[in-house]
N, C-alpha and C positions, 0 to 999 in steps of 0.2 A: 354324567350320571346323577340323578337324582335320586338324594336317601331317603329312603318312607321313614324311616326310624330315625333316633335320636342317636348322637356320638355313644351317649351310654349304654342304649340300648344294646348297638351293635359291638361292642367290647364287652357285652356278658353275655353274647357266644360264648365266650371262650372260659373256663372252668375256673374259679380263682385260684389255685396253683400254677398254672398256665399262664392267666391274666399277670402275676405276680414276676415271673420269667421273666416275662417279653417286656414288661416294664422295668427288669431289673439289665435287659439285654441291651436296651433305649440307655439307660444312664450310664453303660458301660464304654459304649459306643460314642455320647455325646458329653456327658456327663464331665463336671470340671472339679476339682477333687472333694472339697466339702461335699456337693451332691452324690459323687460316689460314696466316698463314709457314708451320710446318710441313707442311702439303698440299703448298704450291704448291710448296716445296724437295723434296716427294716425286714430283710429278709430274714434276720436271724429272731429277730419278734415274731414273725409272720407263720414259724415254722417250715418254711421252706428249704424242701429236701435238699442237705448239704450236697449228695451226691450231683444231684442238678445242677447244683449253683458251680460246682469245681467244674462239669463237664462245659456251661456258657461260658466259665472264665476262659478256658483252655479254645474252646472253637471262637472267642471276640478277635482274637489273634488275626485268625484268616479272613476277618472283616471290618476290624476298627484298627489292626495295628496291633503291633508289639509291645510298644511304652502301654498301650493302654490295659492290655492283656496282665501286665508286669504291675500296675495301678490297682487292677482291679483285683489279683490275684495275694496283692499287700493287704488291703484295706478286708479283704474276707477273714482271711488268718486272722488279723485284727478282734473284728466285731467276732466272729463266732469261734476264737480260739482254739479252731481244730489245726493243728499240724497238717505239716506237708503229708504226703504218703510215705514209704521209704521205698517203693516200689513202684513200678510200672511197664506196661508192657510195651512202651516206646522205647524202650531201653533197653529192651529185651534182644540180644541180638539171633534168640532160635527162631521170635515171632518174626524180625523183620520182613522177614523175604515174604510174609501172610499181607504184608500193606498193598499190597501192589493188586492181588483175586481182591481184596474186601474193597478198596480205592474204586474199583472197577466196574464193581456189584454196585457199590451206594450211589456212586455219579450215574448210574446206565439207573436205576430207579428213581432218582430226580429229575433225569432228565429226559426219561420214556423215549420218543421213538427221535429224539433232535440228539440221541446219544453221541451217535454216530459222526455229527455233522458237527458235532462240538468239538471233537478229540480234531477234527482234522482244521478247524479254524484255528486252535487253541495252538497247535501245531505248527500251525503259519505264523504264527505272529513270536514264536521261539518254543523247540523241544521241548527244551529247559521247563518253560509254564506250564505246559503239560506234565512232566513226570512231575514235578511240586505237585500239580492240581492234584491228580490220584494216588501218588503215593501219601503227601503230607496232609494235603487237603481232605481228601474223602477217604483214602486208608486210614493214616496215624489219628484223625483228629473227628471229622464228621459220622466214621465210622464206628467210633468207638460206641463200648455198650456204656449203661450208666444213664442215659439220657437219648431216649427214643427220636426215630429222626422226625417224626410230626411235630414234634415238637423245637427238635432242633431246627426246623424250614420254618414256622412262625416266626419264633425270635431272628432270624435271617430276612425275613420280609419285615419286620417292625427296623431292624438295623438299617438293611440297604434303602428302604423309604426314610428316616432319619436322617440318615448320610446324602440322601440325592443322587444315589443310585442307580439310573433309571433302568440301566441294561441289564446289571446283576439283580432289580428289580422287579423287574419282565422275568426272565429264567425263574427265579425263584418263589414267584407266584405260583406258578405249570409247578415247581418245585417240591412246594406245599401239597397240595392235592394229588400229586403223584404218591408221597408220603404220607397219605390217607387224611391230612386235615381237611373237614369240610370247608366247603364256603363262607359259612358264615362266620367259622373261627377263623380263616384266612381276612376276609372280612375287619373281624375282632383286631387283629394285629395291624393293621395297615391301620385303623384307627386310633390304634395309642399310638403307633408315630405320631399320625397326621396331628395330633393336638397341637406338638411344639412347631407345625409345619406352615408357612406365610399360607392361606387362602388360596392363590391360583398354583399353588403348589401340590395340596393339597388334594385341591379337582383333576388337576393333570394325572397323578397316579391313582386316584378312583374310577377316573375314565383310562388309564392303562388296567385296570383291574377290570372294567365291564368290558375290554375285548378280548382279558385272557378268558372269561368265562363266555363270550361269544353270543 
């Protein structure tokens, strides 16, 4: 695939609150602990919506890990010295039994018409990954309100392109656009990965991206 535009070009698609995310999702993801502190001390400069940043911290979990999820969820508290909540609806035990309709709702909209073909691969390969997948993954965690899922599929294509990805990369390109991001901010996102990404790295998931667009 060949870019008309320039890297920056195509990363102001994307709105700078948004742009600010998915580069805060990138350092959460890959980031070694000085560059975390510094994000999280940039987001708190930047005015970026706390509610935001607590909902990325909580969903890096389901895609960079635990320790980092634990990392980045330190260093927030830190810089913007907002406390824990003292509350929550994962903890909730009248909500629980809600994860499982809402898990089911948000992975069947990310995943349009491959919903079907996902639960039963997902299934093959152990139950177990499946009920995590909807209940924890797309119930407790992706579904939650606080941070819109267009938003939440960007920062999940800037992640899994960082990471090298490539399968949960594919999925969650369809992902994005299914959750209403246009192209071009899908676009926007795969390019603040691809900065930190070698060159034929790079091109490989640009040209996975011009055949999820077709």
């Amino acid at each position: 695939m060949t870019l008309t535009t320039s890297g920056s070009s195509i990363i102001e698609a994307l709105d700078v609150p948004t742009r600010d995310l998915v580069s805060l999702a990138i350092v959460i993801a890959t980031g070694d602990e000085p560059a975390l502190r510094g994000a999280m001390a940039r987001a708190v400069e930047q005015a970026l919506d706390p509610l935001w940043v607590e909902e990325l911290m909580l969903q890096s979990y389901l895609f960079a890990g635990f320790p980092r999820a634990l990392n980045a969820a330190r260093e927030w508290r830190r810089a913007s010295g907002r406390p824990a909540p003292s509350e929550d609806e994962s903890i909730d035990p009248v909500r629980a039994g809600r994860f499982r309709e809402r898990g089911e709702r948000t992975c069947a909209t990310v995943y349009g018409d491959m919903y079907t073909r996902l639960r039963t691969n997902i299934k093959a390969l152990h139950p177990a990954l499946d009920a995590w997948m909807i209940d924890d993954g797309y119930g407790q965690v992706l579904g939650r309100p606080g941070l819109d899922l267009r938003r939440r599929e960007l920062c999940i294509v800037a992640v899994c392109a960082a990471l090298q990805q490539e399968r949960q990369l594919h999925a969650h390109l369809h992902g994005a656009l299914h959750a209403g991001a246009t192209p071009a901010e899908v676009e926007g996102a795969l390019e603040l990965a691809g900065t930190s990404l070698a060159p034929d790295v790079r091109r490989r998931f640009f040209h996975l991206w011009a055949r999820v667009r077709g």
